[in-house]
C-alpha positions in Angstrom: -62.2 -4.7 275.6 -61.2 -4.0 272.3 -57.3 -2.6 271.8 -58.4 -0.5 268.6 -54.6 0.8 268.5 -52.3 0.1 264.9 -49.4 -0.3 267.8 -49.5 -1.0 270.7 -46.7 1.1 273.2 -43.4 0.4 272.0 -41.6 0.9 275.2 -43.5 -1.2 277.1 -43.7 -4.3 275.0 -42.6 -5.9 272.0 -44.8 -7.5 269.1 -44.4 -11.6 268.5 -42.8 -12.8 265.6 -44.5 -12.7 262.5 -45.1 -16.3 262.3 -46.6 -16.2 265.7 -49.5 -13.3 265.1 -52.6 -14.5 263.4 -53.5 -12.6 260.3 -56.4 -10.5 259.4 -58.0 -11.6 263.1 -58.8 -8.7 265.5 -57.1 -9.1 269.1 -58.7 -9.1 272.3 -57.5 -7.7 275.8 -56.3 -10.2 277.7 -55.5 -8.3 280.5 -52.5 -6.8 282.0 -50.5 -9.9 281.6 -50.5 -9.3 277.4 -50.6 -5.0 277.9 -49.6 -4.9 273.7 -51.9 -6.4 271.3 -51.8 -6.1 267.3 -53.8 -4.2 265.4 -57.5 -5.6 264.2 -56.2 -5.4 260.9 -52.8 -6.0 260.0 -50.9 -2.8 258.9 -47.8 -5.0 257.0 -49.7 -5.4 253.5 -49.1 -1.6 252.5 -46.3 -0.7 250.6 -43.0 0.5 251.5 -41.7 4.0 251.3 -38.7 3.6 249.3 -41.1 2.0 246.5 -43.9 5.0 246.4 -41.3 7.3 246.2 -39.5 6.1 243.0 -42.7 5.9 241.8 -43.6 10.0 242.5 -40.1 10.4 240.7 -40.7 8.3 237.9 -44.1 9.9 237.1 -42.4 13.9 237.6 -40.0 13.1 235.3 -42.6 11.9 232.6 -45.1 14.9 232.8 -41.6 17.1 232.4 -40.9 15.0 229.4 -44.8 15.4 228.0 -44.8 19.5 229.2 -41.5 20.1 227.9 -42.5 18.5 224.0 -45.6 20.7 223.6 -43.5 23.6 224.6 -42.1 22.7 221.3 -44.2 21.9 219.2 -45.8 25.0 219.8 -42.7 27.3 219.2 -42.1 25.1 215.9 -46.0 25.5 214.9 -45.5 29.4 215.5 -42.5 29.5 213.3 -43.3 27.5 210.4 -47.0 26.5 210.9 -48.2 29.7 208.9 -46.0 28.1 205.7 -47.5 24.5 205.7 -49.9 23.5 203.2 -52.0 21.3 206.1 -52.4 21.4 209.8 -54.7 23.8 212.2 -53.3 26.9 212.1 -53.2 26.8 208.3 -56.9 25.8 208.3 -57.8 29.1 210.9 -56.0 31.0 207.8 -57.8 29.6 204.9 -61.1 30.1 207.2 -60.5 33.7 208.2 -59.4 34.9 204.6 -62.6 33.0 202.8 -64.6 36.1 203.7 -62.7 38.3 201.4 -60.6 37.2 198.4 -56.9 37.0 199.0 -55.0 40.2 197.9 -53.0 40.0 194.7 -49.5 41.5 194.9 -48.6 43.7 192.1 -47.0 42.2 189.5 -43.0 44.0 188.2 -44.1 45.6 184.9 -41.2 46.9 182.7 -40.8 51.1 183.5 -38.7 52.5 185.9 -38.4 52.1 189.2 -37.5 55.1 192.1 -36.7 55.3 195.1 -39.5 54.8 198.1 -39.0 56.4 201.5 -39.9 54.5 204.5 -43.5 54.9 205.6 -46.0 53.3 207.6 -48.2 53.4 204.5 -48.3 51.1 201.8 -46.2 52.5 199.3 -46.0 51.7 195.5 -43.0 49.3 194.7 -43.4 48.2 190.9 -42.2 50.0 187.7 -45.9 50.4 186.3 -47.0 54.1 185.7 -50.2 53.4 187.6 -51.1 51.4 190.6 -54.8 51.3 191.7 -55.4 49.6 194.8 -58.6 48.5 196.2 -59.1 48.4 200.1 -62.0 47.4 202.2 -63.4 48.1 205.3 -65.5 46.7 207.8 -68.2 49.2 210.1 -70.5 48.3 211.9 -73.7 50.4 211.5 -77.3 50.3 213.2 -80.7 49.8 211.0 -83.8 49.8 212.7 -82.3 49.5 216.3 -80.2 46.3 215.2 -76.5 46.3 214.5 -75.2 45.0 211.0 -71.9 45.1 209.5 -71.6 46.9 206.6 -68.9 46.3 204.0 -67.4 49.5 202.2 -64.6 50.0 199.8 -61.8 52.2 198.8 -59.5 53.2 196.1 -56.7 54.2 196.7 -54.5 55.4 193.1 -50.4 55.8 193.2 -49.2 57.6 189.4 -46.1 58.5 188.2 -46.0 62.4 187.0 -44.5 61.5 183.1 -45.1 63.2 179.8 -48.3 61.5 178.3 -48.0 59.9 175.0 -48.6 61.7 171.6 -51.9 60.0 170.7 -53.6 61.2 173.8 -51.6 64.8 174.6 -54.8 66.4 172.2 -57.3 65.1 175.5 -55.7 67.4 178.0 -56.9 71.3 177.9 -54.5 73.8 177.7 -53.1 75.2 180.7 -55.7 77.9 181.2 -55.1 79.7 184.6 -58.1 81.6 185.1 -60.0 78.7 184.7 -58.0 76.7 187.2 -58.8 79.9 189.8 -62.1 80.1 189.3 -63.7 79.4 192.5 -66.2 77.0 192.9 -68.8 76.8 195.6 -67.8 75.1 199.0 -69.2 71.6 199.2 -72.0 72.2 202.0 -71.4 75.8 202.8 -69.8 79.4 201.6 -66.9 78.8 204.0 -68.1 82.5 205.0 -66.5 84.0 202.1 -69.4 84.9 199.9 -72.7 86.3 200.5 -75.2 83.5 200.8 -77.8 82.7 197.9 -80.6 83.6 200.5 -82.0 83.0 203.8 -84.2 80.9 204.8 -84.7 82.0 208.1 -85.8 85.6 207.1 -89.5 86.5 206.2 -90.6 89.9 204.2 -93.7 91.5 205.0 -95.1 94.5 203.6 -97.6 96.4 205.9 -99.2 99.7 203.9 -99.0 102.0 206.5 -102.3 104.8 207.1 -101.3 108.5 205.7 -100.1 111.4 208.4 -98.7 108.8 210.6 -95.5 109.7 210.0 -94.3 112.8 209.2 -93.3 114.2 205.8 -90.1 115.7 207.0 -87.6 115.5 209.6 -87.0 119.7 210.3 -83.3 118.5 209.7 -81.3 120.6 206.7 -77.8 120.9 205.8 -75.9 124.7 206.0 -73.9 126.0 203.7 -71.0 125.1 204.2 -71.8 121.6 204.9 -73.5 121.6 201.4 -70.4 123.1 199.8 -68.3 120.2 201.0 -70.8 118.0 200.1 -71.1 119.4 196.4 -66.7 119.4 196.6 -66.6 115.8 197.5 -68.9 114.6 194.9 -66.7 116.6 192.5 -63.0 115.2 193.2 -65.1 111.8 193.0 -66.0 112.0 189.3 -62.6 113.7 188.3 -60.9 110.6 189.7 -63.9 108.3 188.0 -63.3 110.3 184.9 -59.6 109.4 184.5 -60.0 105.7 184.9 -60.5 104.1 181.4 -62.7 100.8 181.4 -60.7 97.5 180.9 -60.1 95.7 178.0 -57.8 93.1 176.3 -55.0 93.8 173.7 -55.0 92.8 170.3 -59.2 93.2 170.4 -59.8 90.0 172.4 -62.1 91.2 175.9 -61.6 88.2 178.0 -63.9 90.1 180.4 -66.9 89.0 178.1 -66.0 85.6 177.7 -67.7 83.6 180.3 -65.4 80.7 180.2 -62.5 82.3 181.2 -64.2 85.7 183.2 -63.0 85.2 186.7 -65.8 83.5 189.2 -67.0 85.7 192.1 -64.2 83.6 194.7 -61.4 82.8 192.2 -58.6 80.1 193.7 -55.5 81.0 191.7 -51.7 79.6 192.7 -49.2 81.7 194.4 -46.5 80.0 195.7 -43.2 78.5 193.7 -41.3 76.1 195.7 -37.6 76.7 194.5 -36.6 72.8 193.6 -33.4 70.9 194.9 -32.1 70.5 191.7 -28.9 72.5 190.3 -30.6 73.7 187.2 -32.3 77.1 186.8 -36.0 76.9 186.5 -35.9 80.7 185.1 -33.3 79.6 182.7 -34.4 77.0 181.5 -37.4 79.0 180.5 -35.6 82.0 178.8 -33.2 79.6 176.8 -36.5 77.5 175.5 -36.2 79.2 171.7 -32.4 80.2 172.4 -31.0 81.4 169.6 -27.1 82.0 169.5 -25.4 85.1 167.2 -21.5 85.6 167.3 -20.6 89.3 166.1 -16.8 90.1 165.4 -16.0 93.4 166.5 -14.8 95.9 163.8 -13.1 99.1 163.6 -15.3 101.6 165.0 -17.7 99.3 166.9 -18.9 99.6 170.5 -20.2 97.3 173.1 -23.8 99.3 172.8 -23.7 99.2 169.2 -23.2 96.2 169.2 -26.4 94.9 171.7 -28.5 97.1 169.8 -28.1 95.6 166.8 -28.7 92.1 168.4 -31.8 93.6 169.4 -31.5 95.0 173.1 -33.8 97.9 173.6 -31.9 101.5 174.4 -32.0 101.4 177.9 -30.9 97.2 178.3 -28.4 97.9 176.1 -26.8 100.8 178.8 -27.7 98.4 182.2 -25.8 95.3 180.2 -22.8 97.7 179.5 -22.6 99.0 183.1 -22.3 95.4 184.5 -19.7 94.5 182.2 -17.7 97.6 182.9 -17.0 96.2 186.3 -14.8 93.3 184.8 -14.3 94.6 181.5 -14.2 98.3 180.5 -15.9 99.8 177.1 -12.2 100.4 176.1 -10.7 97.2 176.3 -13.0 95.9 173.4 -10.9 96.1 169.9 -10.8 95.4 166.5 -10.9 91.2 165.8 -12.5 90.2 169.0 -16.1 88.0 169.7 -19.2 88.8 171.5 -21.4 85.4 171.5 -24.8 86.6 172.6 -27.7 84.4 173.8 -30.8 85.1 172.2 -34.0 85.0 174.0 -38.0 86.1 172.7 -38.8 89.6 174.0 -40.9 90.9 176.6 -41.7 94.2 175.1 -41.9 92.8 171.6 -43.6 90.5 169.9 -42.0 87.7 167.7 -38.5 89.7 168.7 -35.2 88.2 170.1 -32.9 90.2 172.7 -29.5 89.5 173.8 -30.5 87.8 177.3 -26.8 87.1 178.0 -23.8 87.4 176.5 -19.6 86.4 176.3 -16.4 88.5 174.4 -13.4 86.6 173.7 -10.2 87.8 172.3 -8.7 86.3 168.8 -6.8 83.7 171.0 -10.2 82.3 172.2 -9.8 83.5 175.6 -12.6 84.7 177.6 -12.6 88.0 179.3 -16.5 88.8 180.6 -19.9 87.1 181.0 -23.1 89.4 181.6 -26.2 87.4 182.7 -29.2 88.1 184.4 -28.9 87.0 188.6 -31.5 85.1 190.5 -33.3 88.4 191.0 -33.3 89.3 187.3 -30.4 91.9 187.5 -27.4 92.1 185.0 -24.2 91.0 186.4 -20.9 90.5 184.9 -18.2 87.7 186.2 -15.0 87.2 184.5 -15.5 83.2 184.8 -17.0 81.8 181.2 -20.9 80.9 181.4 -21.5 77.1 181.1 -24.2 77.0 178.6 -24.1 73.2 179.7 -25.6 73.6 182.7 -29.3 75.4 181.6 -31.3 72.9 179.4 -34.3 73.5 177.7 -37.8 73.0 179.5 -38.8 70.7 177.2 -35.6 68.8 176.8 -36.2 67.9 173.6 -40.0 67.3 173.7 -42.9 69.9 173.2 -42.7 71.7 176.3 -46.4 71.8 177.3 -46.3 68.1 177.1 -43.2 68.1 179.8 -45.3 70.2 182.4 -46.3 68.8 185.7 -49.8 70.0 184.9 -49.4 67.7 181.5 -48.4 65.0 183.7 -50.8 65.4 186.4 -53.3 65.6 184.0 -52.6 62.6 182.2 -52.1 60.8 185.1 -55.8 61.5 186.3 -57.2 60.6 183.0 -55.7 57.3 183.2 -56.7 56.6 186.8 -60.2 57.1 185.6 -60.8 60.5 187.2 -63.2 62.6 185.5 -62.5 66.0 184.4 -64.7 67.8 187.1 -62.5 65.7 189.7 -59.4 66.6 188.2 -59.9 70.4 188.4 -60.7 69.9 192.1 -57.7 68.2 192.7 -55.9 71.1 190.8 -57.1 74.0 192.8 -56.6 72.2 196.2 -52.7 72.0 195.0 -52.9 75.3 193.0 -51.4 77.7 195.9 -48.4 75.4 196.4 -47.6 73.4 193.2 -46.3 75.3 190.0 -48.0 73.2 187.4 -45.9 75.1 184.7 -42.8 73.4 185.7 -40.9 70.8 183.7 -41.2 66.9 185.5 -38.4 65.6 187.1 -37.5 62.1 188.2 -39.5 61.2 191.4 -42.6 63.4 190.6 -45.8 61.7 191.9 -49.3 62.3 192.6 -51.6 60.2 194.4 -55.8 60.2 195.1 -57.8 57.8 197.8 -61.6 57.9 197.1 -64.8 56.3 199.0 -66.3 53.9 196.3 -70.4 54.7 196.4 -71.0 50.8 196.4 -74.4 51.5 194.7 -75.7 48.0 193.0 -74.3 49.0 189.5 -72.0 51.5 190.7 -69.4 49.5 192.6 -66.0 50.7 191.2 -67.5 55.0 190.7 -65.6 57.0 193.0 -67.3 58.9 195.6 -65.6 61.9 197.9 -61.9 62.5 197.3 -60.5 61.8 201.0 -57.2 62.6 200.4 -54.7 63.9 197.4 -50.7 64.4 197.1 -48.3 66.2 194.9 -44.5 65.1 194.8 -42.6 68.4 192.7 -39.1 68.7 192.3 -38.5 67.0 195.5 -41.4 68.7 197.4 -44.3 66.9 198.7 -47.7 68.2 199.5 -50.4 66.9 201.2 -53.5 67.6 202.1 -56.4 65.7 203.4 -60.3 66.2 203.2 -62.5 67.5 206.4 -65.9 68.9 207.6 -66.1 71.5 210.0 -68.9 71.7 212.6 -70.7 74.4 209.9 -70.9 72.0 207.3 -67.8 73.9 205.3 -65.8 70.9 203.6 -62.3 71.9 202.5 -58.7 70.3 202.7 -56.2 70.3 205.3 -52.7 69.3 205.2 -50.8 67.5 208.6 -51.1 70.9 210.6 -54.3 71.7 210.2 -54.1 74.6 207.6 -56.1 74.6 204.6 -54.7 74.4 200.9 -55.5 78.4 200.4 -53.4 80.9 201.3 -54.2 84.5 202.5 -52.0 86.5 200.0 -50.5 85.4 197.0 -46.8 86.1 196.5 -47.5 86.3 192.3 -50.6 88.0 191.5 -49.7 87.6 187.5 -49.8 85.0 185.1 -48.4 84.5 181.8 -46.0 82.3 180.0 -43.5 85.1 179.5 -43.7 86.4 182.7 -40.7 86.2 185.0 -38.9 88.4 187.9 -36.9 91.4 186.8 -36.0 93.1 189.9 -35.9 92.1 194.0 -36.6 94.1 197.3 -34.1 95.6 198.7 -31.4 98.6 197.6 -30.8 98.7 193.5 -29.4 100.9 191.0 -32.3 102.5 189.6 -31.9 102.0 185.6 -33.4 105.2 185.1 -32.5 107.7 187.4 -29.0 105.9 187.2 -28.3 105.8 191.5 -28.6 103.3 194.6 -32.1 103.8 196.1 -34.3 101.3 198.5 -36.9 99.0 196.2 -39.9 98.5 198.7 -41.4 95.4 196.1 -40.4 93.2 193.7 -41.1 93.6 190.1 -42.7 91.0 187.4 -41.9 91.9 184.3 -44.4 91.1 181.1 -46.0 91.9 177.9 -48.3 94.8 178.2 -51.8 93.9 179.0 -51.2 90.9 181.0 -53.8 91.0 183.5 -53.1 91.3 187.1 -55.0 89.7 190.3 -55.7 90.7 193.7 -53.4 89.1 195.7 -56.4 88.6 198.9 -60.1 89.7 199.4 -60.3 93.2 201.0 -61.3 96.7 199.6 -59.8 98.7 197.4 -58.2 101.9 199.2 -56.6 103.9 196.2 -57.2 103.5 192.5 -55.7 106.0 190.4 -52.9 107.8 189.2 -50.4 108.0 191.6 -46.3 110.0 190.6 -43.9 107.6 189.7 -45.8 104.9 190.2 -48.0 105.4 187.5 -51.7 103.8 187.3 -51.9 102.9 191.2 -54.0 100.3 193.0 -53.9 99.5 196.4 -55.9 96.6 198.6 -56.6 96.9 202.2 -56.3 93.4 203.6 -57.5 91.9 207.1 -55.0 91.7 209.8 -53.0 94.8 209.0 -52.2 93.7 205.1 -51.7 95.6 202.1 -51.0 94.9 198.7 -50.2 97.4 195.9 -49.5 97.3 192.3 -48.0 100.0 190.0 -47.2 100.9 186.4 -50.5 99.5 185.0 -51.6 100.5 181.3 -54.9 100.3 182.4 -57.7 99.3 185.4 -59.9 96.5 185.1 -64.0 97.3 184.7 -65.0 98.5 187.9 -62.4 99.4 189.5 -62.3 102.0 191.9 -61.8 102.9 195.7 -64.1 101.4 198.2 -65.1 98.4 195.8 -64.7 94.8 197.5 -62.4 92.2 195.3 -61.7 88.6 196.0 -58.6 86.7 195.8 -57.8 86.1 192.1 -60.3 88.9 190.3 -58.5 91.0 187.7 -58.2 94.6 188.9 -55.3 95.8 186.0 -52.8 94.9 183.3 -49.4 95.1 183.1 -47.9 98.7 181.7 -44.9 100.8 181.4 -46.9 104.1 183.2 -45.1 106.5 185.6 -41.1 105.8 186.5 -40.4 102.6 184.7 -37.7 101.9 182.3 -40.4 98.7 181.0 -43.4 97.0 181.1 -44.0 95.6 184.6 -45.7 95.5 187.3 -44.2 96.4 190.8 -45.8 94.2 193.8 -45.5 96.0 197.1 -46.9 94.1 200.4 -47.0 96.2 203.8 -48.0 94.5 207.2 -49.1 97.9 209.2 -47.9 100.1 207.2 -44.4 98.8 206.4 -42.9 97.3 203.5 -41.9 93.9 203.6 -40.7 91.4 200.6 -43.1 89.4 199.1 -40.8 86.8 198.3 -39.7 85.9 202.1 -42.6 86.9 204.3 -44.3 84.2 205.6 -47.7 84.2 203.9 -50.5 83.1 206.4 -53.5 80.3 205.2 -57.0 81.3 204.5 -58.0 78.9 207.6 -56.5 77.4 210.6 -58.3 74.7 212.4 -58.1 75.1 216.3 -58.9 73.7 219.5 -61.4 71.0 219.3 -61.8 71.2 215.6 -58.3 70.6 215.2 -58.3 67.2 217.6 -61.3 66.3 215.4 -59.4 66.8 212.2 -56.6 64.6 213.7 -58.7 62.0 214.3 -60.4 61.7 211.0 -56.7 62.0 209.4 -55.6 59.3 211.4 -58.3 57.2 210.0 -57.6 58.1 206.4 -53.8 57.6 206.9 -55.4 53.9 209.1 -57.5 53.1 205.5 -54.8 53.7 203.0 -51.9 51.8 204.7 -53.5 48.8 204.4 -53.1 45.8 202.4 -55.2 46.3 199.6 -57.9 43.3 198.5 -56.8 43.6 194.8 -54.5 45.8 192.5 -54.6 46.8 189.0 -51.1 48.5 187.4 -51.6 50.5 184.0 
């Protein structure tokens, strides 16, 4: 038998000496006499345990060492790899950028340089007047049941508002507001707001129907007294018709039959005027634009009135001034040897004529005694503190002041971005009911366009849709973004959904005289001389400045009306009113039950019924109450909703997505 064993029982025998055992021979049972026999083969040869386990050590160590020096090479590759001119992740760079060309950073140009809030978008950091950016974008599209990747671009154009330069200042068009609220037709639909052209979905069919199938009368007749009230009705009608003289233009000039500037069937004028963060006076600065000082010495005999009516202040100015100085300084403190330095500003009554707008009396020592100047809401007031002339610059500040305008600017500013003119007055009426294009540019005015290229073989660089526009005034910034509604209406939108027009204008006249003589609220009337509630605001002009509806709605009253002279008034939707007094005259057509749109001219500016001047006085009533203008939150035209509004968000997000980022190639001007 065979002892197949490695070991044979230690406790019952021992194995022979080394020397005694024969190697690499198998054993045989001998019997009981030799119980333990060695193993067939000899175990001894392997190695020993203390040797294979220095050698596990050894080799743990090493793979530590190995692991722990790729750990940093790649921290060190992730670092600085990106910066080296050769190794792998520099070629992966060089690869994934030789689809598109690398993007040029815009180059410092000598200008100035303002400040840049912090933004997720890519703003414009160099001290050219212009930036135009490039950007492209990757979509994937499917043609014939096959996807493809289609490659389209994007500009994206940053200007500084600034006066344009003399050599091209002829290429801008005046500022003509009718023109800029004409109304154009909605891209893809009415929006609702006009009647549509015509209806497809509408067929006319004239059937000639057989005689005596329908009767020739109806047996129904009126009474006599229903005919008598008829017959009355008709009557009071024409009186009022007869009293209303057609519309026309002073000076000979009927802007009603000039096409150009004859208001569009939905006109879009501007309403609103953001007061700037600034410490000058925008009114001010306006008035003192042909300032012209006078400084009169008071001789024996002379009066305070006398005196502002010889510097040109109308009868009735002449008393209000005198009645707000009396408060500081009374009539018979003037004498003999003082001053009254007078401010000189153009008329609104008269043309070509200067009126005292404010004035200052010092005594022969030089020392002041009163100031009378006009308050933020156009009344006289007198303070005993002297007026810093300092403080109200000209609009123009030294240049011509239509050059200094934001709409000069803005204008300019397009032209040079290589927007055409058609463009330009689209981006003008989206920003028309917030932005006062009139103003004088300050530091840190900006606008700023993103188009869709059309990518057309041949027409690579032509802009397409205007996605999204931006107006930075006087420290303001408006926005406003482009969007299709389910109905195929495209209009613009700013953050919260609301579009750029507003219900109700808060100025429904224009001009570049016109300005704000008197606030809501209590007053002293200046003609019948006491404290009594003013339920509007008045805008003082020239006679015959045209007025506009401030809304759409229908005309309730149109007439003469007591005190308030020629008398218009608009109902509104939603419980809105709007009426306008003192007119010289109505505009053609005018009369109650007729249907206006926001911005059509329905009078001019007069001096009819109780009014100590030309003006107009603005009431607005929200169910039959008066509330002011000036502070009542004015609703928009259109409010996105529900699921339109999540849809808006999304495609504003992916404008906002487009234009912050990094731009394939940029051109400053």
């Amino acid at each position: 038998m065979v002892d197949r064993r490695r070991h044979a029982p230690v406790a019952r025998s021992r194995l022979p000496p080394l020397a005694d055992r024969p190697q690499g021979l198998p054993q045989v049972y001998r019997g009981r006499a030799r119980r333990s026999l060695a193993d067939i083969y000899d175990a001894d040869h392997a190695e020993s345990r203390s040797s294979g386990r220095f050698r596990w050590l050894l080799s743990t160590c090493l793979a530590a060492m190995v692991g722990s020096l790729a750990i940093g090479v790649v921290i060190f590759g992730s670092l600085d790899g990106m910066d080296a001119d050769h190794g792998v992740p520099t070629v992966l760079k060089r690869i994934r950028e030789s689809q598109f060309p690398a993007p040029q950073p815009p180059r410092p140009a000598a200008g100035l340089r303002w400040s840049i809030s912090k933004s997720d978008r890519l703003q414009l950091a160099v001290g050219a007047p212009i930036v135009r950016h490039k950007i492209v974008d990757r979509v994937q599209v499917r043609r014939d049941n096959r996807p493809f990747i289609q490659i389209r671009h994007y500009a994206r154009i940053v200007a500084r508002l600034q006066p344009p330069p003399v050599a091209k200042v002829s290429a801008i068009p005046p500022f003509n507001p009718f023109a800029l609220y004409a109304a154009q037709p909605s891209e893809g639909g009415d929006g609702g707001s006009a009647p549509a052209a015509g209806r497809t979905d509408i067929r006319l069919e004239v059937v000639d129907l057989l005689g005596g199938l329908l009767p020739t009368g109806d047996g129904q007749e009126l009474d006599a007294q229903e005919a008598h009230d008829l017959v009355a009705q008709l009557y009071e009608l024409e009186m009022q018709l007869s009293t209303m003289r057609p519309g026309f233009q002073p000076d000979g000039i009927d802007l009603l039959a000039n096409p150009n500037i004859r208001p569009a069937a939905e006109p879009v004028p501007p309403n609103t005027t953001v007061v700037r963060k600034s410490g000058d006076s925008e009114e001010a600065a306006e008035d003192l634009e042909q300032q012209k000082r006078e400084v009169v010495r008071v001789t024996r005999g002379d009066t305070l009135l006398r005196i502002l009516q010889r510097l040109g202040a109308e009868p009735l100015q002449s008393r209000v001034m005198v009645s707000a100085a009396r408060t500081v300084f009374p009539e018979t403190a003037l004498a003999p040897g003082q001053e009254v330095h007078a401010i000189l500003v153009p008329s609104l009554t008269k043309a070509g004529a200067m009126e005292p707008g404010r004035f200052s009396i010092f005594d022969e020592q030089g020392q002041h005694k009163v100031s009378v100047t006009r308050n933020a809401a156009g009344e006289f007031v007198a303070s005993a503190t002297e007026f810093d002339n300092s403080l109200v610059r000209p609009a123009s500040d030294g240049d011509v002041a239509p050059s200094s305008s934001v709409y000069a600017g803005f204008y300019s500013a397009a032209l040079a971005g290589g927007l055409d003119q058609d463009t330009i007055m689209q981006a003008l009426r989206i920003h028309a009911y917030d932005t006062d294009f009139r103003r004088r540019i300050h530091a840190g005015d900006q606008a700023e366009f993103f188009f869709d290229l059309r990518g057309e073989p041949g027409h690579e660089n032509e802009f397409g849709e205007l996605l999204f526009t931006s107006i930075t005034s006087g420290g303001e910034t408006y926005r406003f973004w482009r969007y299709r509604t389910p109905d195929g209406v495209v209009d613009y939108y700013d953050e919260f959904g609301n579009t750029s027009k507003k219900f109700l204008l808060r100025r429904p006249v224009r001009g570049e005289t016109v300005r704000l003589a008197s606030a809501f609220g209590n007053r002293f009337h200046p003609v019948l001389g006491y404290v009594r509630p003013h339920n509007g605001i008045d805008w003082a002009g020239p006679v015959g400045t045209p007025i506009l509806a401030a809304g759409n709605g229908i005309i309730e009253e149109a007439g003469r009306k007591g005190e308030y002279g020629n008398y218009v008034r608009i109902r509104h939707a939603n419980g809105y009113q709007s009426a306008y007094a003192h007119m010289s005259r109505f505009a053609q057509g005018i009369e109650p039950g007729v249907r206006v749109r926001q911005g059509e001219i329905i009078g001019y500016i007069g001096n009819t019924g109780l009014s100590a001047g030309p003006h107009l006085h603005f009431e607005i009533l929200v169910n039959n109450r008066h509330v002011d203008p000036l502070s009542i939150e004015v609703p928009r035209e259109r409010r996105l909703t529900g699921r339109q509004l999540a849809d808006y968000q999304k495609e504003r997000a992916r404008i906002d997505d487009l234009m912050s980022r990094a731009p394939v190639s940029s051109e400053s001007r």
